[in-house]
C-alpha positions as CSV (number, residue, x, y, z in Angstrom):
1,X,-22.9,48.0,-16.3
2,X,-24.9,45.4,-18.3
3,X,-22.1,45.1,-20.6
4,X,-19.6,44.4,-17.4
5,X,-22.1,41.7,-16.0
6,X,-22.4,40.3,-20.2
7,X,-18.5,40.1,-20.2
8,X,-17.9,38.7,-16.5
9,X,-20.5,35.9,-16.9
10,X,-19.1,35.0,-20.7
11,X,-15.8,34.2,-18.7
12,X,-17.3,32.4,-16.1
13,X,-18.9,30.0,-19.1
14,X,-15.7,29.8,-20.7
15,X,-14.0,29.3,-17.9
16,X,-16.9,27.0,-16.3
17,X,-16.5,24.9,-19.9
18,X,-12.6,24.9,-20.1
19,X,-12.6,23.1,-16.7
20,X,-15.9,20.5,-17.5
21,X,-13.2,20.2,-20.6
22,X,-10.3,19.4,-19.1
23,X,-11.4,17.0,-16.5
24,X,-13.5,15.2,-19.7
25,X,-10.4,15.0,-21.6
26,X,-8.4,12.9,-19.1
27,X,-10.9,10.0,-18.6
28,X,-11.4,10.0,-22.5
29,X,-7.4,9.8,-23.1
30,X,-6.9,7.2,-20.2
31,X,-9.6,5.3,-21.8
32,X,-7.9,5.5,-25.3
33,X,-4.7,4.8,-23.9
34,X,-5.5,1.5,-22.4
35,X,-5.6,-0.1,-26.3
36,X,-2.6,1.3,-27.2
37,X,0.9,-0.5,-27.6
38,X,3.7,1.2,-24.8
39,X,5.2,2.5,-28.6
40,X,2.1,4.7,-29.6
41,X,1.8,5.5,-26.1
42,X,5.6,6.7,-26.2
43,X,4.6,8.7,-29.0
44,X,2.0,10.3,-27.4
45,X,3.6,10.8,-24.3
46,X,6.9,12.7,-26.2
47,X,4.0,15.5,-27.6
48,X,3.1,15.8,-23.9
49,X,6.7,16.5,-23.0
50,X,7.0,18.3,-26.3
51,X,4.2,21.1,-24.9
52,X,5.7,21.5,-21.3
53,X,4.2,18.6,-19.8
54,X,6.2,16.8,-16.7
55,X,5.2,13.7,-15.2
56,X,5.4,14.6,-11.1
57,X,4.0,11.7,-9.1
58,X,4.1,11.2,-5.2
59,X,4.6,8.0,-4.0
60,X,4.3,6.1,0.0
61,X,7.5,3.9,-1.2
62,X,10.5,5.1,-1.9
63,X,10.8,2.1,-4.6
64,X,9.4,3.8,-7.0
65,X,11.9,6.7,-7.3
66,X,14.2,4.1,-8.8
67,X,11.7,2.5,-10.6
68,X,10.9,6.0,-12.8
69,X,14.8,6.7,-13.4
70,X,14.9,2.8,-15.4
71,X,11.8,4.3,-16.7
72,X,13.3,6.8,-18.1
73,X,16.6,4.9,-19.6
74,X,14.0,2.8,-21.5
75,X,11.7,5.8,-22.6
76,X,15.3,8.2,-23.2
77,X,13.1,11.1,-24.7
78,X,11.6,11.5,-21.0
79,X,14.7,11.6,-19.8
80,X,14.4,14.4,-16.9
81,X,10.7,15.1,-17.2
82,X,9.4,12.1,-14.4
83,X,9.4,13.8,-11.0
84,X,9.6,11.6,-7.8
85,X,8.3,12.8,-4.4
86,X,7.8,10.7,-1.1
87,X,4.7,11.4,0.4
88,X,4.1,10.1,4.3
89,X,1.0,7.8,4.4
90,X,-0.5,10.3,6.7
91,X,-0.4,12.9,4.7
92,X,-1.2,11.3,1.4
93,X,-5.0,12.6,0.9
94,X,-4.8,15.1,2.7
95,X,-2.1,16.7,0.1
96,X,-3.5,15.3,-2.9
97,X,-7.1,17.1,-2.4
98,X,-5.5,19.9,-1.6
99,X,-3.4,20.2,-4.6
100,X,-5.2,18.3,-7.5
101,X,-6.9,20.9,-9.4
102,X,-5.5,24.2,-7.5
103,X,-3.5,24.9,-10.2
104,X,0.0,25.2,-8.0
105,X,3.5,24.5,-9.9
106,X,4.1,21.1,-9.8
107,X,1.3,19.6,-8.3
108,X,1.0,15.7,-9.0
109,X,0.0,14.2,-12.1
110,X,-0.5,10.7,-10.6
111,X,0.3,9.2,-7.5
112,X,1.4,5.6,-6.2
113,X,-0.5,5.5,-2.3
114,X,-2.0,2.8,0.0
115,X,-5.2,2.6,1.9
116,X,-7.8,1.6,-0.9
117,X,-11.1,2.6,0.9
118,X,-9.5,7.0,1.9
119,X,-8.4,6.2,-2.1
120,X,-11.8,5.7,-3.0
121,X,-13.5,7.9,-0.6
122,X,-11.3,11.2,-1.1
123,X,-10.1,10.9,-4.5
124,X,-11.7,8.3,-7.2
125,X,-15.7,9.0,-6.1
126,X,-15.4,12.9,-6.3
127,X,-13.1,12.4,-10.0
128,X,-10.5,13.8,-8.7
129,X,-8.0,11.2,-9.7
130,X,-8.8,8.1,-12.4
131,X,-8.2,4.6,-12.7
132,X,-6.1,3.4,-15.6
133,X,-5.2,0.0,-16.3
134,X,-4.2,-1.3,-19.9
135,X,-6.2,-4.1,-21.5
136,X,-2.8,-5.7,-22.8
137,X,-2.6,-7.1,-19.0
138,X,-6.0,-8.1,-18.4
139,X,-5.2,-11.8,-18.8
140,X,-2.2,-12.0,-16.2
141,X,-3.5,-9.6,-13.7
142,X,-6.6,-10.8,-11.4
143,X,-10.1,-8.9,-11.9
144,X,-10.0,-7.4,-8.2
145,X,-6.6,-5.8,-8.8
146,X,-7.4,-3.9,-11.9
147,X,-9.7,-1.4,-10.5
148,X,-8.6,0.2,-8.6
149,X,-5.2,-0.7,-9.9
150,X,-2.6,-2.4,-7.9
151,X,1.2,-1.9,-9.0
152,X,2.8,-4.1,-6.3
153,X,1.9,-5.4,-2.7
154,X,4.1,-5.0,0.2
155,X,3.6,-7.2,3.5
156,X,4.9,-7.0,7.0
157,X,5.8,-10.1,9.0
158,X,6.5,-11.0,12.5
159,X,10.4,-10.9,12.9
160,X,11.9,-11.5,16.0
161,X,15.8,-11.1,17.5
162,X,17.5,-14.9,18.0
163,X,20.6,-14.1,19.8
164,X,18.8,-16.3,22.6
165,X,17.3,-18.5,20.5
166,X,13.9,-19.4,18.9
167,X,11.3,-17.7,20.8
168,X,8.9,-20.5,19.7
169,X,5.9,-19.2,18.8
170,X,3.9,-21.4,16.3
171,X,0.0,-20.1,17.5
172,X,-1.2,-16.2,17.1
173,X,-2.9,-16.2,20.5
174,X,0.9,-17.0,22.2
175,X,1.2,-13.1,21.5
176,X,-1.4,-11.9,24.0
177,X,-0.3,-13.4,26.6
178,X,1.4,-11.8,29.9
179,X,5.1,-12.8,28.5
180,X,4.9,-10.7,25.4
181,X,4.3,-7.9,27.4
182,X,6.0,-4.7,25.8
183,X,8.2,-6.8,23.9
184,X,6.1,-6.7,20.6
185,X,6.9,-4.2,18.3
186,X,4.0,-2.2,16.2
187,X,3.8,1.2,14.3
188,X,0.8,2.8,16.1
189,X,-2.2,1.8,13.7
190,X,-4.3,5.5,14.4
191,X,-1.2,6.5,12.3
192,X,-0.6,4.3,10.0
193,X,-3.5,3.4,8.1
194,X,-2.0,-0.2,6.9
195,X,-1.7,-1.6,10.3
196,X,-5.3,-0.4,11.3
197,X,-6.6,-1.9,7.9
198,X,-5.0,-4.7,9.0
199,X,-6.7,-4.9,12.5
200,X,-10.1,-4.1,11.0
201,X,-9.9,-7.1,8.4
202,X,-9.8,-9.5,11.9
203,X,-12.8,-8.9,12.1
204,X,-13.9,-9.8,9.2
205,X,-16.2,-13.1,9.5
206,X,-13.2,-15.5,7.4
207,X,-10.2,-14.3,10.0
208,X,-13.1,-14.4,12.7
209,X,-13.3,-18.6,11.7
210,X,-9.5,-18.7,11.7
211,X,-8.8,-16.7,14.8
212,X,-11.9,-19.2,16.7
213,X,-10.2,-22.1,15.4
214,X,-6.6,-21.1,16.5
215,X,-7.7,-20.4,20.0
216,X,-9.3,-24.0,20.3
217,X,-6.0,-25.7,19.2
218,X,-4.0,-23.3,21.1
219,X,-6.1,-23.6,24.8
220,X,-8.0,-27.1,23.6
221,X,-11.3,-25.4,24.3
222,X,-14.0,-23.9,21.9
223,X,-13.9,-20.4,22.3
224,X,-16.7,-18.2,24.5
225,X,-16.3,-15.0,26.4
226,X,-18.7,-12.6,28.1
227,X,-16.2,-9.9,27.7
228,X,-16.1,-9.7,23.8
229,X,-18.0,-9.7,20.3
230,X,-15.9,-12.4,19.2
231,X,-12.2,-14.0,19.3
232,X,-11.0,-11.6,17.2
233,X,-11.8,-8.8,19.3
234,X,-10.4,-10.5,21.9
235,X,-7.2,-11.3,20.3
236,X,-7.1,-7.5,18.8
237,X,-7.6,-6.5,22.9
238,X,-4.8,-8.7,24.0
239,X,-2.6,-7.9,21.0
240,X,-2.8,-3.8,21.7
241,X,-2.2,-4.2,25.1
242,X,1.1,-5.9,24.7
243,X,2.2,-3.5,21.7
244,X,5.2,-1.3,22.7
245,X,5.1,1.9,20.3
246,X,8.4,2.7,21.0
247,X,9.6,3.4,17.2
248,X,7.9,5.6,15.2
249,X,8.8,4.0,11.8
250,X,9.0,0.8,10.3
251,X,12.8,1.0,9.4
252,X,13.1,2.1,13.1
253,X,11.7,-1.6,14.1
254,X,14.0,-3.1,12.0
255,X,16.9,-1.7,13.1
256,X,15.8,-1.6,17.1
257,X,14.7,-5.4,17.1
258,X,17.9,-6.1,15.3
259,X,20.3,-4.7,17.7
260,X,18.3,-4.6,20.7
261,X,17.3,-7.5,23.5
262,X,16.5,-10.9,22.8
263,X,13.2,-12.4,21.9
264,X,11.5,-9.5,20.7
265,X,9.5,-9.5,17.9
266,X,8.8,-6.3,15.7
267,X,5.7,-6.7,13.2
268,X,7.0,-4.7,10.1
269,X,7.7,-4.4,6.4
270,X,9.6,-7.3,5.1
271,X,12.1,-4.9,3.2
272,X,13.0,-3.1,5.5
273,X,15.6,-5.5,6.5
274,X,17.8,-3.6,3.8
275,X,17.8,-0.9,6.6
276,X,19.2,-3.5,9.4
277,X,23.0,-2.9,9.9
278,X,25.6,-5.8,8.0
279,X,26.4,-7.4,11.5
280,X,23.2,-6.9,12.7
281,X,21.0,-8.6,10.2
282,X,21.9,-12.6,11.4
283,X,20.2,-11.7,14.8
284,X,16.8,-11.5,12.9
285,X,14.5,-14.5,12.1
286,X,11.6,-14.0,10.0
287,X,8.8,-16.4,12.5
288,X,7.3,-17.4,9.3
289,X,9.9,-19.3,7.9
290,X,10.9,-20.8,11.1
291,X,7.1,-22.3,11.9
292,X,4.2,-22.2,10.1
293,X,2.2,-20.3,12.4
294,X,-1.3,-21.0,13.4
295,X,-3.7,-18.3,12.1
296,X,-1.0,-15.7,10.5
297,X,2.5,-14.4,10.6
298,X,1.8,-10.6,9.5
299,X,-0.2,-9.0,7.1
300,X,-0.3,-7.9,3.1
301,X,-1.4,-4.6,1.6
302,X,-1.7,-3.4,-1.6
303,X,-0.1,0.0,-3.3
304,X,-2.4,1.5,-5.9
305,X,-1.6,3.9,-8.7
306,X,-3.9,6.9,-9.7
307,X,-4.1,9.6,-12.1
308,X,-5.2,13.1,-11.2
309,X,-8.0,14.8,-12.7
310,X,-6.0,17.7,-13.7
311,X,-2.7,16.4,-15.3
312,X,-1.7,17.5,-18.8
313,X,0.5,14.2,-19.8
314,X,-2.4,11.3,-19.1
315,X,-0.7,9.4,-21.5
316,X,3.0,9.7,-20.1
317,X,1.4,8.8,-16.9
318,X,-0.7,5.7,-18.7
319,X,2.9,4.3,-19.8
320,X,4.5,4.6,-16.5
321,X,1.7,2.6,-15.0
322,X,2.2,-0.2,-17.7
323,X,6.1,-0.2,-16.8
324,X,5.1,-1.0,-13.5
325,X,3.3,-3.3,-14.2
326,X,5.8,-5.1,-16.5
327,X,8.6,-7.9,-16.0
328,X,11.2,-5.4,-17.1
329,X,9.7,-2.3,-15.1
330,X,9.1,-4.4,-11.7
331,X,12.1,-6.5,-12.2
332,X,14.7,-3.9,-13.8
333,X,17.8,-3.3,-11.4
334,X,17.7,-2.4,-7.9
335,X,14.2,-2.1,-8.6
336,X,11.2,-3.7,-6.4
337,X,11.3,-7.5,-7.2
338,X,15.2,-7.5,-6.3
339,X,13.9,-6.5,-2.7
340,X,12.5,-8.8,-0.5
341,X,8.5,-8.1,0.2
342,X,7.6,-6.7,-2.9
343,X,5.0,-8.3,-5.1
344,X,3.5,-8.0,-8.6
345,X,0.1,-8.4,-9.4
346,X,1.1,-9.6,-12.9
347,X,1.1,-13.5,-12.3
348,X,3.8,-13.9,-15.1
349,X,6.7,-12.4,-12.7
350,X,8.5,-14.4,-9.7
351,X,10.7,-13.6,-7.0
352,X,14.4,-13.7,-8.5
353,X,16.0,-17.2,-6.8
354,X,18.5,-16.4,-4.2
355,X,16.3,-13.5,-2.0
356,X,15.4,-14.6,1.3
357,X,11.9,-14.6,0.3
358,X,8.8,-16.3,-1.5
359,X,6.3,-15.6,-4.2
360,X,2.9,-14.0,-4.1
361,X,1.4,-17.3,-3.6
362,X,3.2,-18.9,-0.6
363,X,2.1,-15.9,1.5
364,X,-2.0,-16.6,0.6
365,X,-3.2,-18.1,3.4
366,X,-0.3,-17.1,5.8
367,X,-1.0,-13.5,6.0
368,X,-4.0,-11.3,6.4
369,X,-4.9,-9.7,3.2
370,X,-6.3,-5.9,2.9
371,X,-9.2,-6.5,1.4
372,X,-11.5,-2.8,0.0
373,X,-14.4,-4.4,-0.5
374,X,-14.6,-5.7,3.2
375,X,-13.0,-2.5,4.7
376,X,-15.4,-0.2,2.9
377,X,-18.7,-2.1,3.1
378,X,-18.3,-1.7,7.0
379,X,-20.1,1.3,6.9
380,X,-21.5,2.7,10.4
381,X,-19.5,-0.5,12.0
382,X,-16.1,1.0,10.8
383,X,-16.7,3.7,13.5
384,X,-17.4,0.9,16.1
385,X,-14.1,-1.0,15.2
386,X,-11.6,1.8,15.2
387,X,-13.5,2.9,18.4
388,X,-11.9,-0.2,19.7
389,X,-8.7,-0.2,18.6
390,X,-8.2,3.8,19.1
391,X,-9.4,3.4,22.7
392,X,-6.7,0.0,23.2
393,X,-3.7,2.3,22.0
394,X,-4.0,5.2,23.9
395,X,-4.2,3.4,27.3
């Protein structure tokens, strides 16, 4: 019996020590890999294939599957062995803690998700995924998107159906008034955690100052209420009570402002215009681009890439990241920057001339901007907020 209880904990220790190994290894070879060229890292990532290795990644946008096939033409020896799987936002951490590290067939490798504070939280602060970002890129790509790393940003704007004409809105606050009334279109934000980020960053003491001073040259009064914490929550009130949740999806906006009454207005991803139907699309005008609204004219998020704890091809995934990141990778054809609302963190790539769109920088300032740092610094006050909101959307 001694001998049995010798030989059971002897495996535990092994096993106990393969494991401490295994999730060592991958921080160590992410580490290395971010000094390599993308040809040593090719190298390395062919002896990963070479042992079995796959690269299967879930992503939140659908992008990306073509992004990994032109990964593939330009890396031919991978050919086959990056796996694409679309993973629903609500879903996303739920899955990935479930599967990193359980040792099931095919579980991810990396991932490509949004929502930077549940990121941090459920995965990157218990090591169950890694940052990678490669030092090549350091001098292109801001400081605050290289850890965690962002691989593009994807914003949704205030688009509204013309067949009547301009519904002339130039001032935020216009939308919480008795007029608007079910005729603005939103994705619930309890289940879609981009559109309650975006909410929450109202609040936030800058869009606070904004949202003040909009209400004063909107109404020609200073703000004051009795009611609410400040003009932002009472915007946030105003705005979720005249929300109609109608569609369930952003490309289900799209589609339903585009052929449906005049003068509404959907609040969606830009891109998904490629989903509006041929005859359909000229009803659509993106209020941005018609006024420069007082205040904002939608929001911008950011979609970060991740490697899991457990993958046995850290440096195939490494690579990936840094086509991603790359003119040729973020650029290549039908790929993200040929769509309208996709952005690159690397300053060095523009929107291709011709797209009914603008860079990076023309939407500073004219969108509200996830920001982590805020989001997850809220702390006990996070509770408070979604509180707010939750209670507004199920009325």
């Amino acid at each position: 019996m001694k001998r049995f209880f010798a030989l059971m904990l002897s495996l535990l220790m092994v096993c106990s020590f393969a494991l401490s190994a295994s999730a060592e290894d991958v921080p160590d070879a992410l580490e290395a890999a971010s000094k390599m060229t993308n040809e040593e890292l090719y190298t390395k990532a062919k002896e990963e294939i070479a042992k079995g290795a796959q690269l299967n990644f879930y992503s939140t946008t659908s992008f990306a599957e073509k992004a990994a096939a032109n990964f593939m033409k330009a890396y031919p020896e991978l050919d086959g062995k990056v796996i694409y799987a679309e993973i629903d936002d609500g879903e996303t951490y739920t899955k990935l803690t479930n599967q990193i590290g359980s040792g099931v067939k095919d579980s991810p490798d990396m991932a490509l998700v949004q929502n930077g504070p549940d990121l941090k939280v459920n995965l990157l602060e218990d090591e169950l995924s890694y940052n990678y970002f490669p030092e090549a890129l350091k001098d292109v790509v801001p400081e605050e998107y290289q850890e965690p790393t962002v691989v593009t940003f994807i914003n949704s704007l205030m688009i509204y159906n013309n067949k009547e004409g301009s519904v002339k809105v130039s001032n935020v606050w216009q939308l919480i008034e008795e007029p608007w009334k079910g005729r603005v279109f939103f994705k619930d934000p309890t289940n879609e955690t981009v559109n309650l980020n975006f909410l929450i960053m109202l609040t936030s003491p800058e869009w606070t100052e904004k949202l003040t001073k909009a209400y004063e040259a909107y109404y020609g009064k200073a703000w004051e209420s009795k009611d609410f914490a400040s003009a932002s929550y009472e915007w946030i009130d105003g705005f979720l009570k005249n929300v109609n949740y109608t569609f369930t999806s952003a490309s289900k906006i799209a589609t339903g402002i585009a052929s449906g009454a005049a003068g509404n207005m959907g609040v969606f991803v830009f891109s998904k215009l490629r989903k509006v139907a041929e005859e359909d699309r000229p009803n659509l005008t993106v209020l941005q681009f018609e006024n420069d609204v007082d205040c904002f004219s939608g929001f911008m998020y950011n979609i970060y890439a991740t490697v899991c704890s457990d993958t046995d091809c850290p440096y195939t995934c490494a690579l990936f990241i840094n086509w991603l990141l790359s003119e040729e990778g973020f650029a290549g054809e039908k790929s993200w920057n040929s769509s309208q609302g996709y952005y690159s963190p690397n300053t060095t790539i523009e929107k291709p001339e011709g797209l009914e769109d603008e860079s990076y920088m023309y939407w500073a300032g004219k969108l509200v901007f996830e920001d982590l740092d805020y989001i997850d610094g809220l702390g006990a006050d996070y509770a408070d907020i979604y509180r707010f909101i939750n209670v507004r959307v199920s009325k």
